[in-house]
matplotlib code that plots the C-alpha trace (Angstrom):
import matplotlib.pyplot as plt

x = [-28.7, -25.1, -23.4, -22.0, -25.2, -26.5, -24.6, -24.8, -22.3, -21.5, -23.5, -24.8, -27.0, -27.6, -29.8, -31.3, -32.4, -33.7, -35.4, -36.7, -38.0, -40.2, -41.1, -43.3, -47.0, -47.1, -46.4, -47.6, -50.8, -51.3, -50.6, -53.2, -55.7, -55.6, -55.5, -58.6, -60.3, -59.0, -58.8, -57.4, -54.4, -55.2, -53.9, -51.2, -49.7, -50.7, -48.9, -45.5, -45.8, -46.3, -43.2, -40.8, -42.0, -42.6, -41.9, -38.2, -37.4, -38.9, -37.2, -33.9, -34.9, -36.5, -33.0, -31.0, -32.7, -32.4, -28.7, -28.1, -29.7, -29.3, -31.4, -34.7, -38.4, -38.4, -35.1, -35.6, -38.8, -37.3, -34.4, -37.0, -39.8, -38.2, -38.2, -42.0, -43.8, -41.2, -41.6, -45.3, -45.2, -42.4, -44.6, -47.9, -45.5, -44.1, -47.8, -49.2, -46.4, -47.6, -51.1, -50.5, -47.9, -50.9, -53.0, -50.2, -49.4, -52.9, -52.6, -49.1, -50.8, -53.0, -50.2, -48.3, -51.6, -52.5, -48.8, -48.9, -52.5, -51.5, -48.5, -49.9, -53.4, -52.9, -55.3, -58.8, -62.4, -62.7, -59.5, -60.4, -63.8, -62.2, -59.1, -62.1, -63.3, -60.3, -59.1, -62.3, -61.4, -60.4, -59.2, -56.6, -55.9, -55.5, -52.9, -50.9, -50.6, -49.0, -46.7, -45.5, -45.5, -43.3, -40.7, -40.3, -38.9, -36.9, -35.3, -35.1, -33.2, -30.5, -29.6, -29.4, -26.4, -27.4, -31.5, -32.7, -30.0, -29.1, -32.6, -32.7, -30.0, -31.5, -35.1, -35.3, -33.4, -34.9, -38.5, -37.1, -36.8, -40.1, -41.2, -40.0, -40.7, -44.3, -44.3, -43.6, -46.7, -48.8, -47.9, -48.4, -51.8, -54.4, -55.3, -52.9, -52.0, -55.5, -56.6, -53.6, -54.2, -57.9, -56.9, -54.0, -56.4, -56.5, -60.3, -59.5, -63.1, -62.9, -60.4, -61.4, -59.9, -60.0, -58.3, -55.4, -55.4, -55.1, -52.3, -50.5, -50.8, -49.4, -46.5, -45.6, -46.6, -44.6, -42.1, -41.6, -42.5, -44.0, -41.4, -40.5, -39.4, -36.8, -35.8, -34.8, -33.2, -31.5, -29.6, -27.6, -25.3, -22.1, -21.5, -19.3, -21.8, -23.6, -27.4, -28.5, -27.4, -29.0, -32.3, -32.4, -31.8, -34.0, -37.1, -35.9, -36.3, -39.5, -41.2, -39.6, -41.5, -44.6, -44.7, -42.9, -46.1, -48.7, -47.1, -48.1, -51.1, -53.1, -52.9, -54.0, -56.5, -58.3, -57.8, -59.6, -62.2, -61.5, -62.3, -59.4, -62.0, -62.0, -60.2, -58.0, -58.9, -57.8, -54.9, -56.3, -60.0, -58.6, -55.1, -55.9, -58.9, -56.7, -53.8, -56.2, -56.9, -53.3, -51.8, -49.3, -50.8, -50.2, -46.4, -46.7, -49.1, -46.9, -44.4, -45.1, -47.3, -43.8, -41.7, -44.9, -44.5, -40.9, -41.3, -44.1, -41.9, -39.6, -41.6, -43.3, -40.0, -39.3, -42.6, -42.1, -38.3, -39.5, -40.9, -38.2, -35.9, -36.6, -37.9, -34.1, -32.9, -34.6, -31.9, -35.3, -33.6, -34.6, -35.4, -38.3, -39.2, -39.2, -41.8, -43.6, -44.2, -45.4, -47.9, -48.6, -49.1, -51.0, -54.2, -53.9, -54.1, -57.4, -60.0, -58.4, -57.8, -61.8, -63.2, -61.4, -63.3, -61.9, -57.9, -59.5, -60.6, -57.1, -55.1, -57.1, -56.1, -53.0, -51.1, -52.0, -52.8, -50.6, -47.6, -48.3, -48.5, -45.8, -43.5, -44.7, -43.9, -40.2, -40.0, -41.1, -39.0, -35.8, -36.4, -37.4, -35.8, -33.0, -30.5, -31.2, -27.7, -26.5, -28.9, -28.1, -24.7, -25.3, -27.0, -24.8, -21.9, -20.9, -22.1, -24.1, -25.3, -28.5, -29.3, -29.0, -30.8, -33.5, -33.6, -33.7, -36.8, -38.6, -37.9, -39.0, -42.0, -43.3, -43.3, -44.7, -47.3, -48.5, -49.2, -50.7, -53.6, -54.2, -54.5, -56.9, -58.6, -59.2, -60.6, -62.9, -64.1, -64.8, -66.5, -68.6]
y = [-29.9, -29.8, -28.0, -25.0, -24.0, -23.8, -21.4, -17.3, -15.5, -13.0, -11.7, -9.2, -11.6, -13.2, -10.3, -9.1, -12.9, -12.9, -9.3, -11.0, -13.5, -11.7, -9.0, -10.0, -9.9, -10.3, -6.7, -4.9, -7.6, -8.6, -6.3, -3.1, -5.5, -6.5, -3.1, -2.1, -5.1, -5.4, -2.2, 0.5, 2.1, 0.4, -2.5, -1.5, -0.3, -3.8, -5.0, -2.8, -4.6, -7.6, -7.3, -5.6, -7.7, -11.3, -11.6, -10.8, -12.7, -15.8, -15.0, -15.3, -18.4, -20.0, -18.8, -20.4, -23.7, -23.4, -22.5, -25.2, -28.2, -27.3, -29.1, -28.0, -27.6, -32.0, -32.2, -29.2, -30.4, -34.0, -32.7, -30.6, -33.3, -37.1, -38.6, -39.9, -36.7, -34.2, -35.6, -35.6, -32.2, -31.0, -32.7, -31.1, -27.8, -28.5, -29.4, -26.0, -24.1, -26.2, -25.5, -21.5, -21.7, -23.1, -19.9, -17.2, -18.4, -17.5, -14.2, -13.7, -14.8, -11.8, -9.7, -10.1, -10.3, -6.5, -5.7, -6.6, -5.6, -2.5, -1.8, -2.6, -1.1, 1.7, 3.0, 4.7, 4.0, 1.5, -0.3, -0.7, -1.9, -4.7, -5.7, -6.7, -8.7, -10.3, -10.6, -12.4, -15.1, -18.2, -19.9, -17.0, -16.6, -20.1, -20.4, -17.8, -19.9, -22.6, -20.7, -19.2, -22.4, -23.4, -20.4, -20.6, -24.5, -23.6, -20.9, -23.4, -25.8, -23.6, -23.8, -21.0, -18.5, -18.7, -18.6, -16.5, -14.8, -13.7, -11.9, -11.1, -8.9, -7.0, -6.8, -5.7, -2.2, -1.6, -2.4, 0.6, 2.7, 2.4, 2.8, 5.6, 7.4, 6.6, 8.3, 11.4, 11.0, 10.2, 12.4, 15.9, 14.7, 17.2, 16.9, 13.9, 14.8, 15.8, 12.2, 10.6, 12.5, 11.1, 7.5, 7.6, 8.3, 4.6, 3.4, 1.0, 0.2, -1.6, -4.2, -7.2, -11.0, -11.2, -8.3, -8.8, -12.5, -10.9, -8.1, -10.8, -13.5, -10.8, -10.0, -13.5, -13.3, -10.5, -11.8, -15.2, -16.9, -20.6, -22.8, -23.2, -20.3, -19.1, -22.5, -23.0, -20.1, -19.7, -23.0, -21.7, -19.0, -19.8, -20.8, -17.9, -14.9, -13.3, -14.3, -11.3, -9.0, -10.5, -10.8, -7.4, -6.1, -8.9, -7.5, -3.7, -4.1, -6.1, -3.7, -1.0, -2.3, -2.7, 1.1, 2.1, 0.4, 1.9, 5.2, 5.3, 3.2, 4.9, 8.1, 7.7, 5.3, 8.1, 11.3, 9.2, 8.3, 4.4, 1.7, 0.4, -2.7, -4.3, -7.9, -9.4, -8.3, -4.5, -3.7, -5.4, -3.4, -0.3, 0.3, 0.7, 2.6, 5.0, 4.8, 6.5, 9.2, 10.5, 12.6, 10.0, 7.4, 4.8, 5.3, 5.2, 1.8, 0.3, 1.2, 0.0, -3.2, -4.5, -3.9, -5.9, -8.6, -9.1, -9.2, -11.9, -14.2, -13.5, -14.8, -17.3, -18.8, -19.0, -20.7, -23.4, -24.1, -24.7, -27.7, -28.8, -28.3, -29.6, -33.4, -33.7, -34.4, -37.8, -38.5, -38.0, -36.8, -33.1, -32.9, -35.6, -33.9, -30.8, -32.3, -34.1, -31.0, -28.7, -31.1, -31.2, -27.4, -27.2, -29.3, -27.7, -23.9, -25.2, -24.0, -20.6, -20.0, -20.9, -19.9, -16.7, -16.0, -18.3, -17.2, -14.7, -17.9, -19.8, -16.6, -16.4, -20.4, -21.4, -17.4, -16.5, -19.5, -21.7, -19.4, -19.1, -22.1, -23.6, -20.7, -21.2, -25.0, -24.4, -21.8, -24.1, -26.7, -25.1, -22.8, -25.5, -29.0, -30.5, -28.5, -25.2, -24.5, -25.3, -22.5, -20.2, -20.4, -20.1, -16.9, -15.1, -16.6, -18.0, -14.5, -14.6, -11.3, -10.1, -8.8, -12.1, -14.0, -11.5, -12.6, -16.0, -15.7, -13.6, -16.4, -19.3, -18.0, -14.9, -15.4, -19.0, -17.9, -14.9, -16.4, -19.7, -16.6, -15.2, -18.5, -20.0, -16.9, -16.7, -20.2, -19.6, -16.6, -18.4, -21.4, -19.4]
z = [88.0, 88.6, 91.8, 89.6, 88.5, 92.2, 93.9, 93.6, 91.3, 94.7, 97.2, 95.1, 92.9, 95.7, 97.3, 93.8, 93.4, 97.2, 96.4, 93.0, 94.3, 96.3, 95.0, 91.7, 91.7, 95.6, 95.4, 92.3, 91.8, 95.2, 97.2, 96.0, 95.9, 99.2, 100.9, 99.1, 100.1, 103.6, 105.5, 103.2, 105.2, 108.2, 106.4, 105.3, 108.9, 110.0, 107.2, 107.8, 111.6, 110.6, 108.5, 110.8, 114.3, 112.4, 109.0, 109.3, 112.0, 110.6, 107.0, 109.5, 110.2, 106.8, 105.3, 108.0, 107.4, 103.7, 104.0, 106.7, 104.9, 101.5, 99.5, 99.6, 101.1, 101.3, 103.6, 105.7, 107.2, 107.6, 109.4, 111.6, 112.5, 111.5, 108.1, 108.0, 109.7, 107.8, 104.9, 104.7, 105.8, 103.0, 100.3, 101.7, 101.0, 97.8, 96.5, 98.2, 96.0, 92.7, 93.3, 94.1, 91.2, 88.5, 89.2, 89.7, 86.0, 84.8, 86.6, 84.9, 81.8, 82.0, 82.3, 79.3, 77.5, 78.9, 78.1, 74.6, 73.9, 75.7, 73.3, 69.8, 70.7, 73.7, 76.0, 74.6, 75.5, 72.6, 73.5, 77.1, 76.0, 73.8, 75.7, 78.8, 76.1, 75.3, 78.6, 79.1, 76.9, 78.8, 75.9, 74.5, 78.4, 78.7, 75.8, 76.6, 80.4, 78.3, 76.7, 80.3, 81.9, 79.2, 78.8, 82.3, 82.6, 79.6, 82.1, 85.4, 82.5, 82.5, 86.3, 88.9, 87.1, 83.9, 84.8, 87.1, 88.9, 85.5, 84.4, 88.2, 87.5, 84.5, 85.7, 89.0, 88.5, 85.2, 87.5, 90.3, 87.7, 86.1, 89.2, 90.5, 86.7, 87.1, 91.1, 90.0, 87.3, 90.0, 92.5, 89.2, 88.9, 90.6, 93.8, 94.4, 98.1, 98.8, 98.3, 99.6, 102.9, 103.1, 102.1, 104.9, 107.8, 109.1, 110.3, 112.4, 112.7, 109.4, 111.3, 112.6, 112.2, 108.6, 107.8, 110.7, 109.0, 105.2, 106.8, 108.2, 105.4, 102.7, 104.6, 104.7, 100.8, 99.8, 100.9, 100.0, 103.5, 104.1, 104.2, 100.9, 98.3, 101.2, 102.1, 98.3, 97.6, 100.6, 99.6, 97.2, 99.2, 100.3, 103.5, 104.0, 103.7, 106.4, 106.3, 108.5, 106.1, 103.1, 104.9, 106.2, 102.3, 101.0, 103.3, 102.8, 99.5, 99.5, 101.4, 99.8, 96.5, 98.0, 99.1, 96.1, 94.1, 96.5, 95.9, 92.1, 92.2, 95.0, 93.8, 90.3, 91.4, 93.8, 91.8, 89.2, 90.7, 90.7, 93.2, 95.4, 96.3, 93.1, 94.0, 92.3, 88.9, 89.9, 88.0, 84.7, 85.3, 86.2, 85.3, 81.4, 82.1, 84.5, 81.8, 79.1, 80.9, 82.0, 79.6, 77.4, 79.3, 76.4, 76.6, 80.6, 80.7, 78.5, 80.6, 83.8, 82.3, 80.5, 84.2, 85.2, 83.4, 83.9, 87.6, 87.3, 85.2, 87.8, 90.1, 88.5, 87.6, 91.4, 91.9, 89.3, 90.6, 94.0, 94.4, 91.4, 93.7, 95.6, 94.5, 92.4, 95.5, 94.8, 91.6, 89.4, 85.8, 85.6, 82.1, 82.7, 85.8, 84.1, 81.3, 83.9, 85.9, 83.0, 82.4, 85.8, 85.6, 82.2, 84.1, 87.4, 85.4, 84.1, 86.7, 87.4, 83.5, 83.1, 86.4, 87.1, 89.8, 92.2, 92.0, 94.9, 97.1, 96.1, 96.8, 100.6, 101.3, 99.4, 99.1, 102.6, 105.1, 103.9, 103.6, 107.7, 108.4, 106.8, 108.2, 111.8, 111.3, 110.3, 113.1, 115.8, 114.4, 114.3, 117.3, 119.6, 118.0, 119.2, 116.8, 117.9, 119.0, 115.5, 113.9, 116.6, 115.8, 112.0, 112.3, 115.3, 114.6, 118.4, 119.8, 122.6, 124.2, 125.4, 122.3, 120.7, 123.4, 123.2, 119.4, 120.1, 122.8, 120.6, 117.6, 120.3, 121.3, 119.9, 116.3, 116.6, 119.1, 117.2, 114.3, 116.3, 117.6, 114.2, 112.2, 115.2, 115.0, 111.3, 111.4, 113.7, 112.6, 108.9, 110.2, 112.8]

ax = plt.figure().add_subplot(projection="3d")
ax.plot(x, y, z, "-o")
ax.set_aspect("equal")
plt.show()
């Protein structure tokens, strides 16, 4: 990939990119699932926390690093920890992303299939019955994974402008939008606020190391965390922007999604009736059961299933380009890495295409401990390697003030300790 294709257009397509990025499923798949398995809406306050007190200030330092070394998830850790150690920790990374990337692209799979099903066959008692039938088919599911896996290098092909800044650009206002249509459905049906009211009312009781583990692991999720999707993209601004500013949009509007998403889905789910707790299989159990009962529900599932879909390419694009990224560094000619990797991808969607059941147990390990791990890694690298001047002048620009120190401190030892507790915890709570 040539150096004009890997730099933003303007700042502007910069942040939709960011927001792009990470947004997708995290949010509209991911995101429900987990608060219905993990707490209800005391997860989700431990997931605005964990955003505001940890996940943004170790996005201010992923895109730092990215931005800084400029090359992807392979040289930021070997300018971190040494070229042996960093570099068997950037490829442990990069083959985390692959592996979390083969089963995203089943669970995108199922999304255009609901889309299109959706469209041509809309929501009735007989439809639902038959698209869980054909949503059940691991071979059709399996194809359509192919197809994906292969649209998507066809997009990384084109470079950064022409790819996915450019459908960046198109598909994540037409996705608010949507979005915000299908609130004000929700919020008309009967007894909407009723319901909300009871599902806000936090039990706390429900909380214990798992759950603060899950809370924590999907804010580093949503957002694109773990030391490698941030690290890439970050890479491409210009050395003149101000990375403060795009993070603080970049988690505004990744948060603002996630709430945005909970603000139609929750409602409709509980006025309904519906379970909150079904897993990961919740929006393609429930949503075309809920959309045939809401008045010109076909036209409103078919709706919000295409802005769906467009935001899981989206993101399953970024996924794919990551560990591309971040390997060309190694002068391997992109067009064979790019057939090399689809292949790659084609075996490794196998299981999860087959054995749906286990994207839940791969979602747990490689979309929520491995994000935190690998964040906390580049965290305590940067923060307390021998360079830490050179980021702290990156992101303040030569100021120093309390207010900058206290950012520092809190980047130096908070963040990395905090999550240190958690993951310890959630270990030992699994193995005990």
């Amino acid at each position: 990939m040539s150096s004009s294709k890997n730099k933003y257009s303007s700042q502007l397509g910069a942040i939709l990119t960011m927001v792009g990025v990470a947004v997708g499923l995290g949010n509209v798949w991911r995101f429900p699932y987990m608060m219905g398995n993990y707490g209800g809406s005391a997860f989700l306050l431990l997931y605005l926390g964990f955003t505001l007190v940890l996940a943004f200030p170790a996005l201010l330092t992923e895109m730092a690093l990215g931005k800084k070394t400029g090359e992807g998830t392979l040289t930021a850790y070997e300018s971190l920890f040494g070229n042996r150690f960093g570099k068997a920790l950037g490829y442990l990374f990069v083959g985390v992303v692959t592996i979390a990337g083969s089963y995203y692209a089943v669970v995108v799979a199922n999304v255009f299939f609901s889309t299109g099903f959706s469209i041509v066959k809309g929501f009735s008692n007989s439809t639902t019955a038959q698209h869980q039938e054909l949503l059940g088919n691991s071979t059709l599911q399996y194809g359509i994974t192919l197809l994906l896996i292969v649209i998507s290098l066809f997009v990384i092909d084109k470079g950064l402008k022409k790819g996915i800044e450019r459908i960046s650009k198109i598909i994540m206002p037409f996705f608010l939008l949507v979005i915000l249509y299908l609130i004000i459905h929700a919020w008309l049906l009967p007894d909407a606020l009723t319901n909300v009211k009871q599902f806000l009312t936090p039990n706390f009781d429900a909380i214990g190391s798992t759950e603060v583990f899950a809370a924590l692991g999907q804010a580093f999720f949503s957002i694109g965390l773990g030391g490698t999707f941030v690290i890439v993209y970050s890479a491409f601004i210009e050395k003149e922007k101000d990375i403060p500013r795009i993070a603080i949009l970049t988690s505004l509007g990744d948060l603002g999604s996630s709430l945005l998403v909970s603000l139609f889905l929750v409602p409709s789910i509980l006025v309904l009736g519906m379970q909150m707790n079904a897993g990961p299989s919740l929006i393609f159990n429930t949503l075309p059961e809920l959309f045939s009962t809401l008045p010109a529900g076909r036209w409103i599932g078919s709706l919000f299933l295409i802005a769906l879909s467009l935001v899981a390419f989206l993101s399953l694009i970024a996924a794919f380009q990551v560990p591309i990224i971040s390997v060309v560094r190694n002068k391997i000619p992109t067009r064979k890495l790019l057939i090399a990797f689809g292949i790659l991808q084609a075996i490794l969607a196998m299981p999860s295409a087959f054995y749906p059941e286990i994207i839940g147990v791969l979602d747990l390990i490689f979309g929520s401990g491995m994000q935190v791990f690998g964040s906390m890694l580049a965290v305590i690298g940067m923060w307390w390697g021998s360079k830490k001047g050179n980021y702290t002048k990156l992101l303040f620009k030569n100021k120093s003030n309390g207010f900058t120190n206290a950012i520092v401190f809190w980047l130096r030892w908070i963040v990395p300790g905090t999550l240190l507790v958690v993951l310890i915890g959630y270990i030992y709570n699994s193995i005990t």
